[in-house]
Every structure is written in C-alpha cells, then in structure tokens.
C-alpha positions in Angstrom: -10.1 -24.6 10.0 -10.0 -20.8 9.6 -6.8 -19.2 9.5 -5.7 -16.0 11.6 -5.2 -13.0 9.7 -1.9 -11.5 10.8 -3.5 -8.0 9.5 -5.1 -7.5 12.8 -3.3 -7.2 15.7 -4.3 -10.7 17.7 -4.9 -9.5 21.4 -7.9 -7.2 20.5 -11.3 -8.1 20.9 -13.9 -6.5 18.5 -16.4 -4.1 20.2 -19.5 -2.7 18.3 -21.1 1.1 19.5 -24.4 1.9 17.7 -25.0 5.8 17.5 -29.2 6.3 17.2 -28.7 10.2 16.1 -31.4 12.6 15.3 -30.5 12.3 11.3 -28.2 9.3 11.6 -28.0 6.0 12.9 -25.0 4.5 12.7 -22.7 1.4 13.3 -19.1 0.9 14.2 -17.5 -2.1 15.2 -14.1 -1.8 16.5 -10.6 -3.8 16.5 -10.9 -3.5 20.0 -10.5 -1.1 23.4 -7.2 1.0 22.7 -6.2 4.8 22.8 -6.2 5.0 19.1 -9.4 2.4 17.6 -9.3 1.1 14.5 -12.5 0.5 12.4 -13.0 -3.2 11.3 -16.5 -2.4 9.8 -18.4 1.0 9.9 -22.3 1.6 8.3 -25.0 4.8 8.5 -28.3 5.0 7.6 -29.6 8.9 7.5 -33.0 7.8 9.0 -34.5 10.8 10.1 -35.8 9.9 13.4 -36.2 13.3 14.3 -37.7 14.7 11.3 -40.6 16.4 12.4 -40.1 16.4 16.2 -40.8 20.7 16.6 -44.3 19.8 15.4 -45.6 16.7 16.2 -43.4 16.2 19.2 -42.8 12.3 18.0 -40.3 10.3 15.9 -41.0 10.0 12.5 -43.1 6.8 12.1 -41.6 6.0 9.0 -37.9 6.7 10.1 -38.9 4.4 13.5 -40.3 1.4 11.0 -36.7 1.6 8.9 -34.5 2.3 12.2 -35.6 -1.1 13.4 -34.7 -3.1 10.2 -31.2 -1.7 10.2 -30.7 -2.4 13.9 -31.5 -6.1 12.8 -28.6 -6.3 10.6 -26.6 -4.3 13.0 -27.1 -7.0 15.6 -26.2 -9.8 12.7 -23.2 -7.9 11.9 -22.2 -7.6 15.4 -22.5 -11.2 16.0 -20.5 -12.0 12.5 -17.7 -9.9 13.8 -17.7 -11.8 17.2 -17.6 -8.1 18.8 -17.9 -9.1 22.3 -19.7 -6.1 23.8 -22.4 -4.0 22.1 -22.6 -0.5 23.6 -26.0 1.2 22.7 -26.0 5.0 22.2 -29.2 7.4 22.1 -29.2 11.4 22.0 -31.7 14.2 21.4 -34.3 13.3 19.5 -34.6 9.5 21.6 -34.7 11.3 24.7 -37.2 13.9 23.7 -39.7 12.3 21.7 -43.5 11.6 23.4 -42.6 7.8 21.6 -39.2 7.8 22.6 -39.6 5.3 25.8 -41.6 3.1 23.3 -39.2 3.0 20.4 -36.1 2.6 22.9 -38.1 -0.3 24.5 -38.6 -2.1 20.5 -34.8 -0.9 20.0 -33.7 -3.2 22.8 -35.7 -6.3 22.0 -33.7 -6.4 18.5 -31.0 -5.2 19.8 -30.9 -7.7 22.8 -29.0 -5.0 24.7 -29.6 -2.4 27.1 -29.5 1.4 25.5 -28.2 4.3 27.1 -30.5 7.3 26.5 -28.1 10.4 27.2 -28.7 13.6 28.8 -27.9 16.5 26.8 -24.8 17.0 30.0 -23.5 13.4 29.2 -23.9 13.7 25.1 -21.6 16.8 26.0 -19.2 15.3 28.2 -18.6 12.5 25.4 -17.9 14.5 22.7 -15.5 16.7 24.6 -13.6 13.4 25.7 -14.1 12.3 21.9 -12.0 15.4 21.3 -9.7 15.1 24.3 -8.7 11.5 22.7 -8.3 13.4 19.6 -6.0 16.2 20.0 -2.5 17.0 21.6 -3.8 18.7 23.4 -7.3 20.7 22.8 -7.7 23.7 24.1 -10.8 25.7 23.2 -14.0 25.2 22.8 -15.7 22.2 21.4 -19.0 22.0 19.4 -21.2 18.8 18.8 -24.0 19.4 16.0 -26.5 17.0 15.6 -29.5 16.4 13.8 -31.5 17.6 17.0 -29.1 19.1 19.3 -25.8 21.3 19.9 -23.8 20.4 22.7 -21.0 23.2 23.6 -17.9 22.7 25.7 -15.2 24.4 27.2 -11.6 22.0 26.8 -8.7 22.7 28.1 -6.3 20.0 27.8 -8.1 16.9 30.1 -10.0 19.6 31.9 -13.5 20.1 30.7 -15.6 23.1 31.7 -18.7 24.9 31.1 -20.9 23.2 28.4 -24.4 23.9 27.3 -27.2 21.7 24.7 -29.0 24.2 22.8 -31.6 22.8 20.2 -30.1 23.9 16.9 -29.1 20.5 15.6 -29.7 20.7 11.1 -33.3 18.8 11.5 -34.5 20.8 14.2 -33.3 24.0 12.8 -34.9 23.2 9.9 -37.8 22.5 11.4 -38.4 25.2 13.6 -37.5 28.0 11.2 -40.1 26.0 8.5 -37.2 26.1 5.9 -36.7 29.9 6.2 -32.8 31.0 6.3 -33.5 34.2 7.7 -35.3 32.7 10.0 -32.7 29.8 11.3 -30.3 32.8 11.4 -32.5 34.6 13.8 -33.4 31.6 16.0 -29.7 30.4 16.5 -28.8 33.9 17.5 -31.0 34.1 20.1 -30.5 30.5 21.3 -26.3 31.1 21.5 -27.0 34.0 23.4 -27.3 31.7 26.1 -23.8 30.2 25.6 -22.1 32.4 27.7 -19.4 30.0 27.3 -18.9 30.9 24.2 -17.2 34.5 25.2 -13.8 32.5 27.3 -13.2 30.8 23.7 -12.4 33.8 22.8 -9.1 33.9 20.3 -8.8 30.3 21.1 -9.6 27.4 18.3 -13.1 25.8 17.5 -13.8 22.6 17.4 -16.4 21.2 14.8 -17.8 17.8 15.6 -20.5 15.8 13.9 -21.7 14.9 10.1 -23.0 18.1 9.1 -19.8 20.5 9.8 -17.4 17.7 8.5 -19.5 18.2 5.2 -19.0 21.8 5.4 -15.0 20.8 6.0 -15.3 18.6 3.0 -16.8 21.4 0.8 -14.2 23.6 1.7 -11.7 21.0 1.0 -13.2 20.8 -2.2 -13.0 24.4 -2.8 -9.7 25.5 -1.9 -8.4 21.9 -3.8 -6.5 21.0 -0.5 -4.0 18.5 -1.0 -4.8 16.4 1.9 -8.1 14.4 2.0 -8.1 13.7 5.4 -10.5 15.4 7.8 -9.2 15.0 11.5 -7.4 17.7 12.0 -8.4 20.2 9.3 -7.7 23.8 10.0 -9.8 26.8 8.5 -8.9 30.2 9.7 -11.3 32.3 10.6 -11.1 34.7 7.8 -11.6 31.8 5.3 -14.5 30.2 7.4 -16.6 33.4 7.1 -16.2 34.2 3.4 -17.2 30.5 2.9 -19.9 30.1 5.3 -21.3 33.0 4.3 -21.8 31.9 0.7 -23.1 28.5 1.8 -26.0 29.9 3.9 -27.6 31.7 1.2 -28.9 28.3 0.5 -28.0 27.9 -3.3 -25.9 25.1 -2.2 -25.9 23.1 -5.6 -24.2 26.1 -6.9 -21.4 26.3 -4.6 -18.1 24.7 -6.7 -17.1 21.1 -5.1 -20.3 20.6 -3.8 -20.0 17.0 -6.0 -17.8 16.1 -3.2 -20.9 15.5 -1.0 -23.3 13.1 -0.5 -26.4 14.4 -2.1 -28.6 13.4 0.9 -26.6 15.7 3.2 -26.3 18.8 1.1 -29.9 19.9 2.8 -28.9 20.8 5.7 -25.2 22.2 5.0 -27.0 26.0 5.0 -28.3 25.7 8.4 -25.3 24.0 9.6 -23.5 26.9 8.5 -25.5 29.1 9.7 -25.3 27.8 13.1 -21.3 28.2 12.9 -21.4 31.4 11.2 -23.4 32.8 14.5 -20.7 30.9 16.9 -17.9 32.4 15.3 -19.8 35.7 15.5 -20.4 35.8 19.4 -17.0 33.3 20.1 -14.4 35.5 17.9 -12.4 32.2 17.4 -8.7 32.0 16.2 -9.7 29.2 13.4 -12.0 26.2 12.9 -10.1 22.7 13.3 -12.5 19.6 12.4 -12.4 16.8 14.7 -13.6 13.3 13.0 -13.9 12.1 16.8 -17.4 12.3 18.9 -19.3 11.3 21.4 -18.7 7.2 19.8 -14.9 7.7 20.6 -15.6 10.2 23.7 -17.4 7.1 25.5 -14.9 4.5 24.2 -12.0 6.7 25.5 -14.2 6.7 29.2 -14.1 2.9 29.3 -9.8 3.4 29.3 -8.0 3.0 32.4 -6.3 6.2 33.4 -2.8 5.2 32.3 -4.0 4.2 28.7 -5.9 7.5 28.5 -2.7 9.2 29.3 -0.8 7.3 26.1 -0.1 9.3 23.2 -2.3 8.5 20.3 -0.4 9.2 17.9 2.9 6.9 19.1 0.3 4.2 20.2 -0.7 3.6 16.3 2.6 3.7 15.0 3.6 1.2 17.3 0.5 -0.6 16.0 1.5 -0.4 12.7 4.9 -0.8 12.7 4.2 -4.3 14.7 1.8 -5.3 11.5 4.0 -4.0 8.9 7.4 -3.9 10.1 10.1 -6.3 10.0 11.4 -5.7 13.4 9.8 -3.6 16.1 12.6 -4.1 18.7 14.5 -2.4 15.4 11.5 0.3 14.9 12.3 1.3 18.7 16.3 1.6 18.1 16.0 3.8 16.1 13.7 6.2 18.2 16.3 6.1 20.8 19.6 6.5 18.4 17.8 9.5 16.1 16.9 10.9 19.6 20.9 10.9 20.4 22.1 11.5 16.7 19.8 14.7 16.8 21.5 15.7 20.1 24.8 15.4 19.2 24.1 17.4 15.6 22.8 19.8 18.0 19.4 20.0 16.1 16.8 21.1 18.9 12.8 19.8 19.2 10.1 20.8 20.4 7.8 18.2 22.2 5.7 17.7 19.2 8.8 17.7 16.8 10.4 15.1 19.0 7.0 13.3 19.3 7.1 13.0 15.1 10.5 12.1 15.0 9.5 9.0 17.9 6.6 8.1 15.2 8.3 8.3 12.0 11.1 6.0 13.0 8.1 3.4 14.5 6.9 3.7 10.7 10.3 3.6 8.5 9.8 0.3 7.7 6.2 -0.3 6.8 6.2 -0.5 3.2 9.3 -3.2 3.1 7.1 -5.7 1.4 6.3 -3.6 -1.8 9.0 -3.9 -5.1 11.7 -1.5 -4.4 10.4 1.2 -6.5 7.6 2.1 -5.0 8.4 1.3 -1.3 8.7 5.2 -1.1 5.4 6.1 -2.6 3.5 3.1 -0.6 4.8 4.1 2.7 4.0 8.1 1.5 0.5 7.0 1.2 -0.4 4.7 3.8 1.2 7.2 6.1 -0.6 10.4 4.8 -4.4 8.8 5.0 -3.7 6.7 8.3 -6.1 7.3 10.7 -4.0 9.0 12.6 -5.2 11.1 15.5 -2.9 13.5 17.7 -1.1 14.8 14.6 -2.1 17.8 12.6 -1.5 17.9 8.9 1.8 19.6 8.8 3.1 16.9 11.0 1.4 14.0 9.2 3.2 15.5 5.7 6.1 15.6 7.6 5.9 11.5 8.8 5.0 10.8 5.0 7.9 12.7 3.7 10.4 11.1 5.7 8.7 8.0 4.6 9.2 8.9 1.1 12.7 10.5 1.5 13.7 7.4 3.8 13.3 5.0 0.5 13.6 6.9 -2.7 16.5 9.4 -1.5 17.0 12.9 0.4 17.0 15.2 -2.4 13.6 13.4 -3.9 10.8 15.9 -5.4 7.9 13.9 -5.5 4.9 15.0 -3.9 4.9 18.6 -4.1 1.7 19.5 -2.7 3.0 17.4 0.7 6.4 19.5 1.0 4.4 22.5 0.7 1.9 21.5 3.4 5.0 20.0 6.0 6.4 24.3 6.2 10.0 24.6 5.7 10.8 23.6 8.7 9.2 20.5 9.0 10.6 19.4 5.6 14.1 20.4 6.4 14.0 18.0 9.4 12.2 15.4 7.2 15.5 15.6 4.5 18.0 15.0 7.8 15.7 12.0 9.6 15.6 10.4 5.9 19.2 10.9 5.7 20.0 9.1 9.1 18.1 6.6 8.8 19.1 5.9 5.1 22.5 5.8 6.9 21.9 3.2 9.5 19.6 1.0 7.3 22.7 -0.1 5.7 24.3 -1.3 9.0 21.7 -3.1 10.4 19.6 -4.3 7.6 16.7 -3.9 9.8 17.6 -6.3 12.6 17.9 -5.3 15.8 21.3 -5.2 17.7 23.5 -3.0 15.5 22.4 0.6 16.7 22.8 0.2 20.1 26.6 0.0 20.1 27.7 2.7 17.3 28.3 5.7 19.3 28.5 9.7 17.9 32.3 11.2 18.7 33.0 15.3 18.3 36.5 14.6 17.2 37.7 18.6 18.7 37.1 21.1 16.5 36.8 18.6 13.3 34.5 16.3 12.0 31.6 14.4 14.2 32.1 10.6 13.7 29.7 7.5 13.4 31.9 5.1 15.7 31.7 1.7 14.7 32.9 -1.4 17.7 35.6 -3.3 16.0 33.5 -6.5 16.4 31.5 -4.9 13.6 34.2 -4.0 11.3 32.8 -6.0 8.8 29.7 -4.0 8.3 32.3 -0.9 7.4 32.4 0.1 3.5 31.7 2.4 0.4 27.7 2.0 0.6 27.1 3.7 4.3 30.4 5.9 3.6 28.2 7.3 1.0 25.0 7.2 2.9 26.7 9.7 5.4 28.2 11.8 2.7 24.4 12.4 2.1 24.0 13.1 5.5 27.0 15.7 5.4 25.7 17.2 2.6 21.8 17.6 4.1 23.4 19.0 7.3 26.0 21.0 6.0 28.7 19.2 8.8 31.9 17.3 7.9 31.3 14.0 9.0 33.2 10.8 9.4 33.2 6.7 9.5 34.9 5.3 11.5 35.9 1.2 13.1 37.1 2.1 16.8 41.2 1.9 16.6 40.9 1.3 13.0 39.9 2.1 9.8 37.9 5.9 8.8 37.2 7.7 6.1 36.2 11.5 5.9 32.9 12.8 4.2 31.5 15.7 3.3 
C-alpha cells in the first residue's frame, strides 16, 4: 500500500502543459487547476527548433530528432505523475516552418495527444492572461519574447487590447541580422515601428515575459546584489534598465559582472534580447520594467478557470493553501484575519486595499513554521515566506509577509534580516512590528485553536486607555505572559493599553 502524502493538498488532480518554443521545449506538470498552480515537477530542453528557420525556412533537423526523444520521457513522466490531462502547446517556429505540419504530426504520435498550434493572436492573448493571473492588477503593456516571435499587448486590468507578433524572438534575431548587433538593432527598430501600441504604454509599466528577459532580470539581480532572488515581480526602473541594457548589447557578455548567475547556454542571446527591450523602451517611454515569471503556460491554464475562480485573489488563495498544509488550525488562520481587521480599526491604523490584502495573507501564514524547534520557527517561516511562489504580491509586500513572520516568532524589536526591512519601506515594516505584536498577543490566548478570538472584544475606555476585553468564562486564560505581550503592543503603538476580564480583574500597560 502507498501512503498519501499530506504535503499536497488531496483534492487536486495533476495536469501536465508541454510548451514546444522556438529555443525551448519545456515540461510542467501541475498540482492541479487552481488560481495560483503549484509545480509538482518542471523540465527544459533548449532544443533549438527554430535555429535556422530565416534561411532554410525549416526546423532544425537535428533539434526535431532530440525534440522527439524528450517528448518520450515527457509522456512517461506525465503518466508517472498520474496528471490526468496533457495540454500540448506549439508557437512560432511550429507554426511557421515548411516541416512544421510533419513534425506536429510525429509530436502527436509520442505524445498520444492532440497539439494546439497557436496563432501569433492566441500566443498573445495567453501570455497577457498569463500576466493578468499574475499581477494585482496589470496595467501596461505586456511583452512575450521568444525564441522566434514577440507578442505585444496592451493590459489593463482583465481588459486586454491592442497586441501585435513581430518576428524578433533571440533565434530569429539572430538569425536574420547573421550575428551582427548593429544589425539586430536596426531590424527591431524598424519592425517596432509597427507597434503602434506601443505609444498608449506610454509612462505606464512594462511587462517582460519569457526566458531570455528573465535572464536579463537575473543579471541585473546579479549586478545590483539584490537581496531578493525571486523573479516574479522584479522591478527595474527605467533609468537603471537603459544603463544596463545598454552595456549588455555591446555583446561582451562574458565580461558583464554576475553573468556567472546564468546558464551558459542562454548567455547567447541575452545581447539581442536586450537589444529588442532597449528599442521598446525607446519608442514605449515606460515608467519601469517589472518581470513577470508567468506566460502563455499559466495564460492558458488561467483560461480553463471558471469566471469566479479567475476573479480570486492569488495571493490569499496560496496562503490559504499553505496555511491548510502547514498550519495547525486554519479555522484559527481565518480568526485572526477577521480580529487584526477589527484590532487595526479600533487602533485607528488605516489600509489601503493592498495593505489590507497583506495583513488578510500574513495572518493565513502566522503559523506555518510551528513544526520547527523554537528557535528557528522565525527564520523558517522568514524563508519559506520570502521564496514562496507567490504571485499577486510585489517584493515590498512579500518582505513585509516575511517580516511579520519573523517578528511574529522571534519578537517585535528583532533585527535580523536587514536587507528584508530595507526592501519592506518604512512603512511596510512599521505595520509588520504592530501585526507581529498582535498576534504575539493573541497567540498566548488561544494557543492556536480556534474559538478564543471570536469573543474578546476592543473597548475605548473615554479618553483613557483602549482595552483587550476578555468574557469572564475565560478568565482563566488572564495573566502576566499576555499582560506583557500587550505591553509590547503599547510600546510598538505608542497607546496606553489595558487587560482586562469583563466585571473583573485588569491591569494597565504601557
């Protein structure tokens, strides 16, 4: 008999896309359909299909003879994982090919699955949605570079607009400008003359999408020694994008510092991927450059959601996930969203969607790292908070759900991860210290269970202190340990604060 992990969430049913790219084909099976997917197993080849296309107007032979191999084991790994659908994706250089039909109809025979050959429209619409699922929300305009295409699209919100394929994917580029720079300069310039899109993104964010630009992220990363290695989400602004795209494109790529950080079979095409953002920032003006680690794979999953579930909030719907695998109460986990939500209102301490949104997730995740020794409960739940793959959270808000992680364990007033506090703003790690500091309070009334929060009520006592209201049916639970917990609380929030048992017993902090 095999036993059932309890790591995986049990009502999910494993789901396998395979991407056939112009550079890259790739495999990812899924935990299952759900507004924020989890990888079970992921695996690329860089094959190359489309190396050589501008000239001979076919799929590399040799790239074709490999591609077929690996979509034998892709199949076999399907099957291991029991995924019960295998969706089939093809873009430019399938669709384009004079051997195309042929190698689709092979494909399909080892696949033993239908493939869908996109359009250049439909490759466009997916990624946008890819984003869409991403972000919350995108607004701007959204950028798909692949090894044979680029697919351009307006986003605003759900709403998507004017889009555009242009052949300037890396292997084309490369192809067409015979390995001249100055050349790949002049032919994406004339090709994005024809995005006319491209002027309404104006002062608005870009969107990178695709292997190539996420090395160029990573590079920059690598470069500036960011402090977060975690690419969804990764803002460059526009003034830092063109000093450092600039220096990539001259092409002496293994002299650029960091460039360790990438894979040496990508580094090739980095200058004409750069060059190809360097001209969009040129004709687009953009207000910054934010990398998006979802595509067209998670644009078509997110198309196979009923509209409700594409309406959920990504970010909330993985804590939830996570706080059911890790936590030791969920019904607790959701408490506590709805007593910070009324202890924030009656400190008078405003939100703003987003800031109300983190507070919802960081209370789903308080409890996740119970399991580890006490003394590194903090540090656990810092780290498998900061690298979760998280989507519909940008950085300063994923520093802030680690640091209240952190603070929620190992104290208010903890300085550990510098580089974190500097990254969550002042803001954000101000409101960290005083969620830490609640729940650190409440903790010790409930010991996680569920029950307890629902019935201690916030009283403005006049023009003195505000009171934590304990029922006298739990009286018992009154004493020196939470007494002190809110004199932490006082002290973060500069109030004068008091415990009290209804009709009995208080005691004044501050």
């Amino acid at each position: 008999m095999i036993a059932t992990s309890q790591g995986r969430l049990q009502d999910r049913r494993p789901l396998s896309i395979i991407d056939i790219g112009s550079n890259s084909i790739r495999l990812v099976i899924y935990e299952g359909l759900a507004r924020s997917p989890t990888t079970l197993f992921n695996e690329k080849m860089l094959a190359g299909l489309g190396r050589g296309i501008v000239s001979t107007g076919k799929l590399d032979p040799e790239a074709v003879t490999r591609s077929m191999e690996e979509f034998r084991r892709f199949r076999a790994l399907s099957d291991q994982v029991g995924a019960e659908h295998i969706y089939v994706l093809a873009t430019a250089a399938a669709r384009e090919a004079v051997n195309g039909p042929d190698f689709i109809h092979r494909a399909e025979d080892v696949l033993k699955t239908e493939i869908r050959v996109l359009s250049g429209r439909q490759e466009a619409h997916y990624s946008a949605l890819g984003v869409i699922s991403g972000f919350h929300p995108a607004n701007g305009i959204a950028g798909d570079l692949g090894g044979g295409s680029l697919e351009l699209i307006d986003i605003n919100g759900e709403a998507i607009g004017d889009g555009i394929t242009l052949p300037l994917g890396g292997l084309r580029l490369q192809d067409m400008a015979k390995n001249s720079l100055a050349q790949a300069a002049k032919i994406a310039r004339e090709q994005l003359a024809r995005a006319k899109l491209l002027k309404g993104g104006q002062g608005r964010p870009f969107y990178t999408v695709g292997g190539t630009w996420r090395n160029l992220a990573r590079l920059h990363m690598e470069m500036s020694t960011y402090p977060l290695g975690v690419m969804h989400h990764y803002e460059i602004s526009a003034d830092s994008a063109a000093n450092f795209l600039k220096q990539v494109a001259k092409g002496e790529i293994e002299k650029v510092r960091g460039i360790e950080g990438v894979s040496k079979n990508r580094r090739s095409l980095l200058p004409y991927g750069a060059i190809v953002l360097q001209e969009i920032m040129a004709a687009m003006q953009p207000s910054k450059i934010i990398v998006s680690a979802l595509g067209v794979r998670e644009g078509f999953l997110y198309s196979l959601l009923g509209a409700a579930e594409q309406k959920a909030d990504p970010l909330i719907s993985a804590s939830e996930e996570l706080a059911q695998l890790r936590s030791r109460s969920t019904t607790h986990a959701h408490e506590l969203v709805e007593w910070t939500g009324k202890a924030f209102a009656a400190f008078g301490i405003d939100e703003t969607e987003d800031e109300a949104r983190y507070r919802h997730a960081a209370c789903l995740l308080a409890d996740i790292g119970w399991r580890a020794h006490p003394e590194y409960r903090g540090k656990q739940s810092l780290n498998i908070i900061a690298h979760a793959s998280f989507i519909g959270v940008d950085h300063p808000g994923r520093a802030f759900l680690a640091l209240v992680g952190l603070f929620r364990h190992e104290g208010v007033f903890n300085d550990a991860a510098p580089e974190l506090r500097a990254l969550a703003t002042p803001r954000y790690l101000e409101r960290a210290r005083v969620l830490a500091a609640m729940l650190r309070v409440v903790y010790l009334l409930t010991a996680a269970m569920p029950g307890v929060m629902p019935r201690l009520k916030w009283e403005n006592r006049g023009n003195g202190p505000l009171a934590l209201v304990l029922p006298a049916s739990l009286s018992d639970l009154y004493g020196e340990r939470p007494a002190g917990r809110l004199a932490q609380l006082a002290r973060v929030t500069n109030r004068r604060l008091v415990l009290a048992v209804e009709g009995g017993q208080s005691v004044s902090v501050k």
